[in-house]
N, CA, C, O and CB atoms as a CASP TS submission, in Angstrom:
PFRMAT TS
TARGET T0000
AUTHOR 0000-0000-0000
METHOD Language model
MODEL 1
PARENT N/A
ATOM      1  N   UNK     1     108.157-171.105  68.124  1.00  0.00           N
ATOM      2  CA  UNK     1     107.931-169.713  67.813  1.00  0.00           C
ATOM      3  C   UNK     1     109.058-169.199  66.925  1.00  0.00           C
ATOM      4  O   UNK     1     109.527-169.703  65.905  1.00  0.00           O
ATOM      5  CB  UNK     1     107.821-168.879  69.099  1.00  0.00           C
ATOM      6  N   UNK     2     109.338-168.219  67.479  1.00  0.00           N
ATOM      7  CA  UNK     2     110.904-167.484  66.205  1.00  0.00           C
ATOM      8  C   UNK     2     112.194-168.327  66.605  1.00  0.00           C
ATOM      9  O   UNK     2     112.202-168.368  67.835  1.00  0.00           O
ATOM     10  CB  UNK     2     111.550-165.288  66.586  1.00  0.00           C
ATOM     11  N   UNK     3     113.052-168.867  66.202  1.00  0.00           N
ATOM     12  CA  UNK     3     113.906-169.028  66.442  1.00  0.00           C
ATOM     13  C   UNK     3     115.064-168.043  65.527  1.00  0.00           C
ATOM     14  O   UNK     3     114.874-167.182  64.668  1.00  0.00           O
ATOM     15  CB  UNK     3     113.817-170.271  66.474  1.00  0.00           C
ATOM     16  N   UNK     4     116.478-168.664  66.211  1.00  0.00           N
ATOM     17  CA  UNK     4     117.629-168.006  65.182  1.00  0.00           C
ATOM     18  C   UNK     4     117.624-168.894  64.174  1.00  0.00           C
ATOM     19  O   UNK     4     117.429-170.103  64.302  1.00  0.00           O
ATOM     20  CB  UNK     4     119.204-167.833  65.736  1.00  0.00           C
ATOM     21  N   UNK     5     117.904-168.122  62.839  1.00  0.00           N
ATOM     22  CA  UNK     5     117.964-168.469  61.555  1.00  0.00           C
ATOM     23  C   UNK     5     119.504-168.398  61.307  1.00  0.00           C
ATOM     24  O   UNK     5     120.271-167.499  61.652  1.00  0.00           O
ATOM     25  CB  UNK     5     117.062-167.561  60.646  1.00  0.00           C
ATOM     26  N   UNK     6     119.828-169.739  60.517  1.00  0.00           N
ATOM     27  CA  UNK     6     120.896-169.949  59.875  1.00  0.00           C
ATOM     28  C   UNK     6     121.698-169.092  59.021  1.00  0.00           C
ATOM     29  O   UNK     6     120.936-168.228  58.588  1.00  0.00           O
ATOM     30  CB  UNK     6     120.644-170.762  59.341  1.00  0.00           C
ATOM     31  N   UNK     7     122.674-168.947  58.647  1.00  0.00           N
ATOM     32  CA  UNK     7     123.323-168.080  57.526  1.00  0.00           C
ATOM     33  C   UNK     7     122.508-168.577  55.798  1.00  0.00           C
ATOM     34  O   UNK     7     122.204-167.754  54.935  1.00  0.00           O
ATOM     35  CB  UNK     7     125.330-168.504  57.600  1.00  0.00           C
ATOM     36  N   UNK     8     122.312-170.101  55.684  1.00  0.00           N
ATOM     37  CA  UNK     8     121.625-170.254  54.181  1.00  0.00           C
ATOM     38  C   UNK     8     120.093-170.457  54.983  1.00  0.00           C
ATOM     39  O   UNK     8     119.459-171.214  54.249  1.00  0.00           O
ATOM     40  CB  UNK     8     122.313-171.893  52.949  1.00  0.00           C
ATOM     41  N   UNK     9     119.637-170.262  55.626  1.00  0.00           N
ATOM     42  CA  UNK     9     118.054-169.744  55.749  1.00  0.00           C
ATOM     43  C   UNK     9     117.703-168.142  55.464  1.00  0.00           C
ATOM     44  O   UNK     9     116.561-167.830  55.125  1.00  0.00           O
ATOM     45  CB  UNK     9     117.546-170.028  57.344  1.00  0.00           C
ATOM     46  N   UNK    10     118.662-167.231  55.609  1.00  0.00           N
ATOM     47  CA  UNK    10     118.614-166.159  55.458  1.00  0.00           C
ATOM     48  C   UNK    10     118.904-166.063  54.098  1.00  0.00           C
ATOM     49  O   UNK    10     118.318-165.226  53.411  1.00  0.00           O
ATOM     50  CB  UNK    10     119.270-165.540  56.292  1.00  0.00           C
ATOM     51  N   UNK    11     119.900-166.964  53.533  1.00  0.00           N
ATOM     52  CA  UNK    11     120.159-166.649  51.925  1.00  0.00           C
ATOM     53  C   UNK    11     119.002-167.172  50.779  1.00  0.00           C
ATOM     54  O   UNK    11     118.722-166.800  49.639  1.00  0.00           O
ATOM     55  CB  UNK    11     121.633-167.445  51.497  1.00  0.00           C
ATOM     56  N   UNK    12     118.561-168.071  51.550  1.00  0.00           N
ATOM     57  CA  UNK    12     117.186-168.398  50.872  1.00  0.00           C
ATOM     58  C   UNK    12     116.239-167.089  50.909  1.00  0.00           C
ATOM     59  O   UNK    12     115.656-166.645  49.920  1.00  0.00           O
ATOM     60  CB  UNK    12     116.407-169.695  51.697  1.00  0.00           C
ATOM     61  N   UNK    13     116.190-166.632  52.000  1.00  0.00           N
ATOM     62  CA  UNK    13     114.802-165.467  52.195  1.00  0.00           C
ATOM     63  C   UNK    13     115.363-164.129  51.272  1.00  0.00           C
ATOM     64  O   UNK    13     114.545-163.503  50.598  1.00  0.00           O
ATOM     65  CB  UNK    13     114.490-164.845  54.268  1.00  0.00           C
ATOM     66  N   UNK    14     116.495-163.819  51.281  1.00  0.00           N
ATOM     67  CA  UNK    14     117.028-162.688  50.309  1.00  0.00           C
ATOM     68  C   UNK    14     117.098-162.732  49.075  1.00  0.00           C
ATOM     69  O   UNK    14     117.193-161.693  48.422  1.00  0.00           O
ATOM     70  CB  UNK    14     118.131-162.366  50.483  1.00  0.00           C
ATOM     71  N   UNK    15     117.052-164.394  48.293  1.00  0.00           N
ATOM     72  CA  UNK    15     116.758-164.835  47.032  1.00  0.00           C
ATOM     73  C   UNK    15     115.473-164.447  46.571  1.00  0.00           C
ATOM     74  O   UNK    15     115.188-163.762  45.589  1.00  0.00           O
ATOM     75  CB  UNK    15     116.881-166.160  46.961  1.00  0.00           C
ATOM     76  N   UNK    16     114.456-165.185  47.743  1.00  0.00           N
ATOM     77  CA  UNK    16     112.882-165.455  47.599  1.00  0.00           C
ATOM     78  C   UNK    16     112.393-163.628  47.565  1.00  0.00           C
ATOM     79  O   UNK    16     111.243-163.283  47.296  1.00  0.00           O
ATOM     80  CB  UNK    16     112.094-166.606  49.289  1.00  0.00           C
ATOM     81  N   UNK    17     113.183-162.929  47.794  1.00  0.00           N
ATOM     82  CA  UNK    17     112.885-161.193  48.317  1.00  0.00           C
ATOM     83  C   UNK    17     113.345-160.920  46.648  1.00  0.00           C
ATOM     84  O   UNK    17     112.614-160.631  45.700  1.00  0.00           O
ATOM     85  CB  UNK    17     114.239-160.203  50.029  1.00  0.00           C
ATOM     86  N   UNK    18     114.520-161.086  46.677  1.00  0.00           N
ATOM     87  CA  UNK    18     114.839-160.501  45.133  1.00  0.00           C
ATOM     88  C   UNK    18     114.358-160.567  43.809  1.00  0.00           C
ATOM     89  O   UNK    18     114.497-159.722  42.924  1.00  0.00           O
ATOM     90  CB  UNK    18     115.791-160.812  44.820  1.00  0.00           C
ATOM     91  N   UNK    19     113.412-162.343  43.731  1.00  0.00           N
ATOM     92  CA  UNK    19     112.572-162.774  43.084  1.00  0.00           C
ATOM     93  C   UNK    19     111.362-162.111  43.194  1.00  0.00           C
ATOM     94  O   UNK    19     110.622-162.031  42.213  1.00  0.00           O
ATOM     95  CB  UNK    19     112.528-163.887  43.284  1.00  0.00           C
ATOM     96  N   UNK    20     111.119-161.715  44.065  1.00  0.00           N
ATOM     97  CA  UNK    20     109.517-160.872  44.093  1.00  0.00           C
ATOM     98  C   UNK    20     109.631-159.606  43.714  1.00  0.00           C
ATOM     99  O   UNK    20     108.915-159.092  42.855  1.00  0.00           O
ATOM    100  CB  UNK    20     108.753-160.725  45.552  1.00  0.00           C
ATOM    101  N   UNK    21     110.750-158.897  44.476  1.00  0.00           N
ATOM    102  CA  UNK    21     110.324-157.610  44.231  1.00  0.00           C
ATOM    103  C   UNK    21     111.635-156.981  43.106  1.00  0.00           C
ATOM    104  O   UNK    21     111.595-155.783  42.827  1.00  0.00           O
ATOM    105  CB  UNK    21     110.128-156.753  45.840  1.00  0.00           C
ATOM    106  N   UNK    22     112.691-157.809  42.544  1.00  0.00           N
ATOM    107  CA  UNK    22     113.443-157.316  41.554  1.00  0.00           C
ATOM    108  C   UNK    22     114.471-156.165  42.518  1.00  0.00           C
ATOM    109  O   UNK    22     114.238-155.509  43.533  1.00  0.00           O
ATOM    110  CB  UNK    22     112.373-156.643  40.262  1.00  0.00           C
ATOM    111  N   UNK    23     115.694-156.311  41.626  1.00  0.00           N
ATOM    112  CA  UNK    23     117.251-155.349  41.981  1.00  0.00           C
ATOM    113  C   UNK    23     116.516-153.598  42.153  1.00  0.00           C
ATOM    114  O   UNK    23     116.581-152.732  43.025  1.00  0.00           O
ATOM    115  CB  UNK    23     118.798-155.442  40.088  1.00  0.00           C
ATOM    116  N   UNK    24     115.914-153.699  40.961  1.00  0.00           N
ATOM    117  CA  UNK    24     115.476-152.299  41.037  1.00  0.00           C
ATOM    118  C   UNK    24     114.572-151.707  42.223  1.00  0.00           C
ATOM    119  O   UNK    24     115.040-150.981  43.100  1.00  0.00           O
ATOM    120  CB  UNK    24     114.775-152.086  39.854  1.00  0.00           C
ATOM    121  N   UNK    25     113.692-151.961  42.177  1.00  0.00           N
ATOM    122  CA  UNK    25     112.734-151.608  43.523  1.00  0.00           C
ATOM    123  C   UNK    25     113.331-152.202  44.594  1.00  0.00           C
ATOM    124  O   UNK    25     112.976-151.314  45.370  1.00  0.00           O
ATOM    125  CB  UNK    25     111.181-152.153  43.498  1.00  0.00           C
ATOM    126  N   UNK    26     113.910-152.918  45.266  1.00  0.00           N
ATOM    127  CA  UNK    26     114.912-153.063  46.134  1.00  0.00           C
ATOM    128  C   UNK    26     115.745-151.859  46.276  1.00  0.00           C
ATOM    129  O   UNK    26     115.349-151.230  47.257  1.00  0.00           O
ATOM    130  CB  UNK    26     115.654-154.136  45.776  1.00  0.00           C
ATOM    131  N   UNK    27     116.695-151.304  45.721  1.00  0.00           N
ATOM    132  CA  UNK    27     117.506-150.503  45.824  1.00  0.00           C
ATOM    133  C   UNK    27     116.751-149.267  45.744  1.00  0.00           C
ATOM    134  O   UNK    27     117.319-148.297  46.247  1.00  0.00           O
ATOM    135  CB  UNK    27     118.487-150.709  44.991  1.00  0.00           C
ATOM    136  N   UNK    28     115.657-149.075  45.254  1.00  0.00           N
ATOM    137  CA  UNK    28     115.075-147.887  45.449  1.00  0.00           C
ATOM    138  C   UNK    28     114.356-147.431  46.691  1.00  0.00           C
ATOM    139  O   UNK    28     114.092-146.261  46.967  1.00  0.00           O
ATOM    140  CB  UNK    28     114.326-147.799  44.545  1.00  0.00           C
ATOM    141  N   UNK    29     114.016-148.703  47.543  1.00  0.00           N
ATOM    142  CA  UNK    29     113.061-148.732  48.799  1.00  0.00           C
ATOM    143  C   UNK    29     114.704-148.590  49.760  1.00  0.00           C
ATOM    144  O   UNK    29     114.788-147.663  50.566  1.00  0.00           O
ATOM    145  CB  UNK    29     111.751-150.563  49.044  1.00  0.00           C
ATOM    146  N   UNK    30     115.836-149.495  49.598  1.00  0.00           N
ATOM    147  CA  UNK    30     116.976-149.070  50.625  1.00  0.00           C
ATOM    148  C   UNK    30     116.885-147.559  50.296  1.00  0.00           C
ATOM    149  O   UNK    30     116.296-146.726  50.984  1.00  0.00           O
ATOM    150  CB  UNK    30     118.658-149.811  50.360  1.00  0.00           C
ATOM    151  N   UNK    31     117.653-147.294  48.976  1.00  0.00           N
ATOM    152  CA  UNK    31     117.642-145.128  48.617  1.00  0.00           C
ATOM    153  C   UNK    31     116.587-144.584  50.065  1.00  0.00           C
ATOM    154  O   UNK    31     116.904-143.925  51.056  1.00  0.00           O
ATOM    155  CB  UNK    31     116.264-144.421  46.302  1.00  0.00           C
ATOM    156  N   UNK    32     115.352-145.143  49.685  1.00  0.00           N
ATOM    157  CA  UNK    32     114.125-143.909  50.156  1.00  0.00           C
ATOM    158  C   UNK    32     114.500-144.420  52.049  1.00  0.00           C
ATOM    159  O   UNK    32     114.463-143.609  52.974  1.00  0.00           O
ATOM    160  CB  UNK    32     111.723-144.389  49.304  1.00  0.00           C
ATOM    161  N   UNK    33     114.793-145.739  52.186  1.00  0.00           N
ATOM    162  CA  UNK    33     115.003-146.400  53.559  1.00  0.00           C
ATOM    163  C   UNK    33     116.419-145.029  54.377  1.00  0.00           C
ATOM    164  O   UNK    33     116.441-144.287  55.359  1.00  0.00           O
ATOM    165  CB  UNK    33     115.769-148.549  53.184  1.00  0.00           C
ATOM    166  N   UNK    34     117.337-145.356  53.269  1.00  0.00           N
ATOM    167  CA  UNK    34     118.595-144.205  54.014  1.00  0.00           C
ATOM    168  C   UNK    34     118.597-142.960  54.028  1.00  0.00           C
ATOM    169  O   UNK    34     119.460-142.309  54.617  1.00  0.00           O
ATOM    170  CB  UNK    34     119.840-144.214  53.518  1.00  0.00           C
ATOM    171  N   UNK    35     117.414-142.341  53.239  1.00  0.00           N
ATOM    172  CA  UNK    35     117.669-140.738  53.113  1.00  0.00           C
ATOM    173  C   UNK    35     116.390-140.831  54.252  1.00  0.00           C
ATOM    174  O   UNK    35     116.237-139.815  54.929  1.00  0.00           O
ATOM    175  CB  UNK    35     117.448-139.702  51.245  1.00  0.00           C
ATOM    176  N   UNK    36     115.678-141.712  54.450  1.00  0.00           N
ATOM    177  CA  UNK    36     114.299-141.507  56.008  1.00  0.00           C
ATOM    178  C   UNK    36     115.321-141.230  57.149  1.00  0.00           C
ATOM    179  O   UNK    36     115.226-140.163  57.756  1.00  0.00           O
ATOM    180  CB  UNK    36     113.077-143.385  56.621  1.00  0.00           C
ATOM    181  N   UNK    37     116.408-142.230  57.518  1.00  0.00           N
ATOM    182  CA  UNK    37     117.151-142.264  58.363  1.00  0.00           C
ATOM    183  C   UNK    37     117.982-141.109  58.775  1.00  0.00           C
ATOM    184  O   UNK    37     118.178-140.538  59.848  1.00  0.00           O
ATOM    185  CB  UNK    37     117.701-143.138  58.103  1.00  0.00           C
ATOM    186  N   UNK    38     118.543-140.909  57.159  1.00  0.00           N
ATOM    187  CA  UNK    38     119.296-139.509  57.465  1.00  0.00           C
ATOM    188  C   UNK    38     118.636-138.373  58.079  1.00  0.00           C
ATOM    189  O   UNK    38     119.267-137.692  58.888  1.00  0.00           O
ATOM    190  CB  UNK    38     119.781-138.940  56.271  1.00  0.00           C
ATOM    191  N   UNK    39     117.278-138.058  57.744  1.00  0.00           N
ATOM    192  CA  UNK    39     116.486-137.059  57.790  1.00  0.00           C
ATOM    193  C   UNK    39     115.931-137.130  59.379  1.00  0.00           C
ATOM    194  O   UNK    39     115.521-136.166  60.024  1.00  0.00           O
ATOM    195  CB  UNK    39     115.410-137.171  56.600  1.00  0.00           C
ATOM    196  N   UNK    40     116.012-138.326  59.773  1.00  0.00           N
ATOM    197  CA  UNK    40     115.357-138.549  61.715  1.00  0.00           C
ATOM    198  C   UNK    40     116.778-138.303  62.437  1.00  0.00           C
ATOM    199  O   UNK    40     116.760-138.004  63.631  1.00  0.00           O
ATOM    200  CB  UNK    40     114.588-140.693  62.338  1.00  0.00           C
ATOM    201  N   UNK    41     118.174-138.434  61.670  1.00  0.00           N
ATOM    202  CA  UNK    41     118.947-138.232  62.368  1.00  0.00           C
ATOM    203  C   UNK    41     119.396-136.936  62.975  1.00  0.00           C
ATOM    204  O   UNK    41     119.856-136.708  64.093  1.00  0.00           O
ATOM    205  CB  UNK    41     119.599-138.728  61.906  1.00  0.00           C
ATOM    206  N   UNK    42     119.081-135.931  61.684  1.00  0.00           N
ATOM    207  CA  UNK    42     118.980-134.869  61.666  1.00  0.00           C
ATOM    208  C   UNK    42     118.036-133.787  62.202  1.00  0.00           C
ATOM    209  O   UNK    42     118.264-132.594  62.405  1.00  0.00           O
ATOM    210  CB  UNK    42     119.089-134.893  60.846  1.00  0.00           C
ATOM    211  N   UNK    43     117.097-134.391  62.352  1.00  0.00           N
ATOM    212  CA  UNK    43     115.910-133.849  63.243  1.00  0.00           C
ATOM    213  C   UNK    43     116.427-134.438  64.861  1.00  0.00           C
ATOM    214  O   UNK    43     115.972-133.843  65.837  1.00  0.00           O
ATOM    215  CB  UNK    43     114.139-134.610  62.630  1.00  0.00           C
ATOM    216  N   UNK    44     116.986-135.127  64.987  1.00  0.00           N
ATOM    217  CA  UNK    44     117.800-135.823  66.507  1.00  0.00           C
ATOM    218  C   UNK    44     118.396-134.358  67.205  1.00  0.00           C
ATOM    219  O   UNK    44     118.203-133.755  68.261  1.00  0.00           O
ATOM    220  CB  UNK    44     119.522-137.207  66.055  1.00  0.00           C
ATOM    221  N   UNK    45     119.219-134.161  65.994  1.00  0.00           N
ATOM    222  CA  UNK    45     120.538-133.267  66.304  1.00  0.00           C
ATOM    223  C   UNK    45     119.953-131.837  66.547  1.00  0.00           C
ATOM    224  O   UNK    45     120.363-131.065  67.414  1.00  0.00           O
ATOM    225  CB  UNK    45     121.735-133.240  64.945  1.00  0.00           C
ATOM    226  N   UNK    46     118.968-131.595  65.690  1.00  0.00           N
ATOM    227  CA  UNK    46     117.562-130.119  65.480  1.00  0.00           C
ATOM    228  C   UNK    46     117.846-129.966  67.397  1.00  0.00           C
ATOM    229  O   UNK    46     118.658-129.447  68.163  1.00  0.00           O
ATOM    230  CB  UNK    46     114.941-130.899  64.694  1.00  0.00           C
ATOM    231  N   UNK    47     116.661-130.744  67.452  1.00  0.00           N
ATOM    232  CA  UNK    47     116.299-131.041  68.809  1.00  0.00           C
ATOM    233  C   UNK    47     116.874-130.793  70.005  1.00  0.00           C
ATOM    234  O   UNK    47     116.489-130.243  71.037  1.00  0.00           O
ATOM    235  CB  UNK    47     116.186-132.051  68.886  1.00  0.00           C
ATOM    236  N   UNK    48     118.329-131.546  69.495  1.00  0.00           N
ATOM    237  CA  UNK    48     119.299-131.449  70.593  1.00  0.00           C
ATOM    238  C   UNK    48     119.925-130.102  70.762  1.00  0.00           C
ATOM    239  O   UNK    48     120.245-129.712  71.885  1.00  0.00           O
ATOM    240  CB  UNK    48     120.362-132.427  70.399  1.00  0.00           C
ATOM    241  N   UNK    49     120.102-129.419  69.753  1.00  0.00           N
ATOM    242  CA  UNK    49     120.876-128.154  69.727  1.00  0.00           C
ATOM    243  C   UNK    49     119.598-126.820  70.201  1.00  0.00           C
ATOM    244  O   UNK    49     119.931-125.740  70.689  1.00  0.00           O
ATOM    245  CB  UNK    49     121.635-127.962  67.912  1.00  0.00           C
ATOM    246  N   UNK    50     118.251-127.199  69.936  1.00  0.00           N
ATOM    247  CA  UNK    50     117.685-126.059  70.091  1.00  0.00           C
ATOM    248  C   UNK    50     117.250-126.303  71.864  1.00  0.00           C
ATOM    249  O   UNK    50     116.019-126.326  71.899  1.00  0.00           O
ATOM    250  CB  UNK    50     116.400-125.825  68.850  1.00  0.00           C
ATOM    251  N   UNK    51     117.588-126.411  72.707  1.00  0.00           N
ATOM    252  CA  UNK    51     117.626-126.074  74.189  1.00  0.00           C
ATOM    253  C   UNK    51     119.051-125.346  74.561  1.00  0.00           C
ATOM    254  O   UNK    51     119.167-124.762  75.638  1.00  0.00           O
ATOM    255  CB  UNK    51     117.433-127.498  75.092  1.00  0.00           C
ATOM    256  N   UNK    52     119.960-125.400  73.764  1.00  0.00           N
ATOM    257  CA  UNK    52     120.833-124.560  74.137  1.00  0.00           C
ATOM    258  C   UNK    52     120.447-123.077  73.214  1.00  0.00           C
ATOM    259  O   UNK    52     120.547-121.966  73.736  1.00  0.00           O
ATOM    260  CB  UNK    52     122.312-125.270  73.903  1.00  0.00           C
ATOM    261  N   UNK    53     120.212-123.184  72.462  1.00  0.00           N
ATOM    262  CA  UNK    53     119.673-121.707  71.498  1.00  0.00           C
ATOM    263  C   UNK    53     118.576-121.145  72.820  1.00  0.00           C
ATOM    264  O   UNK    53     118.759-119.949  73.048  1.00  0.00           O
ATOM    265  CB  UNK    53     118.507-122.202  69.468  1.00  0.00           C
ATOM    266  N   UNK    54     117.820-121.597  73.441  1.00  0.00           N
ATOM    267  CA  UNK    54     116.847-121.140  74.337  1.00  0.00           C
ATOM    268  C   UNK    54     117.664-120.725  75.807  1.00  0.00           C
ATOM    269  O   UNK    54     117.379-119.870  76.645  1.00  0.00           O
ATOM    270  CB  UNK    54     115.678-122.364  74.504  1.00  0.00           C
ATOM    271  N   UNK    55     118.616-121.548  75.754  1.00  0.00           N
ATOM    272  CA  UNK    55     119.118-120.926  77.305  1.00  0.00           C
ATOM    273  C   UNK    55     119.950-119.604  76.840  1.00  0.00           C
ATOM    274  O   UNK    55     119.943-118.702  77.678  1.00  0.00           O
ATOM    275  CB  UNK    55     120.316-122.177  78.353  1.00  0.00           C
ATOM    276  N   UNK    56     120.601-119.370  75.745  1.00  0.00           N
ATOM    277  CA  UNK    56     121.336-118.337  74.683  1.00  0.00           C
ATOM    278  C   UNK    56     120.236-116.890  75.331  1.00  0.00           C
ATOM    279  O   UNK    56     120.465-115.843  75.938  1.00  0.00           O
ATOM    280  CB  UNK    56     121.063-118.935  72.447  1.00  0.00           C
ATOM    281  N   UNK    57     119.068-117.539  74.818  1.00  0.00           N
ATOM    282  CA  UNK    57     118.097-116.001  74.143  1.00  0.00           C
ATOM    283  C   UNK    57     117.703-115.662  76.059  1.00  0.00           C
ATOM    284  O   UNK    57     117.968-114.585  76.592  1.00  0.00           O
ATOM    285  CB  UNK    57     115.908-116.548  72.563  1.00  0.00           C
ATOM    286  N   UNK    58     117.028-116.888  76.818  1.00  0.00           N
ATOM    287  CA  UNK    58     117.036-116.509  77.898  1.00  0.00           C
ATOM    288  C   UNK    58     118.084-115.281  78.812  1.00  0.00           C
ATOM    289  O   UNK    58     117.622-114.321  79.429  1.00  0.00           O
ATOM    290  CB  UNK    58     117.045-117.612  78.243  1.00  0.00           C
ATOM    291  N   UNK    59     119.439-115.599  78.701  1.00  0.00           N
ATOM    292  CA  UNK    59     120.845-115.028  79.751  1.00  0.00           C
ATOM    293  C   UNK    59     120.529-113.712  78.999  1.00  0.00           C
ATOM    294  O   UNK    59     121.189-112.698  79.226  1.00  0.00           O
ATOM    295  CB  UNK    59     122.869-115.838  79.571  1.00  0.00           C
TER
END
């Protein structure tokens, strides 16, 4: 089934990745990959802060 992959089994698959999809669209799918992340992190924090805004308006 899956096993662990080697350090040059992985460098093979990041070659075979770069060959398909090119530097450019790579770095544009990480871009759109880190600003998704940023944006769920931030909705984390939304979340977290608005139960204290509610106990605020409650007292």
């Amino acid at each position: 089934m899956i096993r662990n992959f080697s350090g040059w089994e992985l460098l093979v698959v990041l070659v075979i990745v770069l060959l398909l999809f090119g530097v450019g669209r790579i770095s544009k799918i990480a871009k759109e990959l880190g600003s998704g992340i940023r944006a769920f992190r931030e909705g984390l924090k939304g979340e977290e802060e608005q139960p204290d805004r509610d106990k605020s308006d409650t007292e």
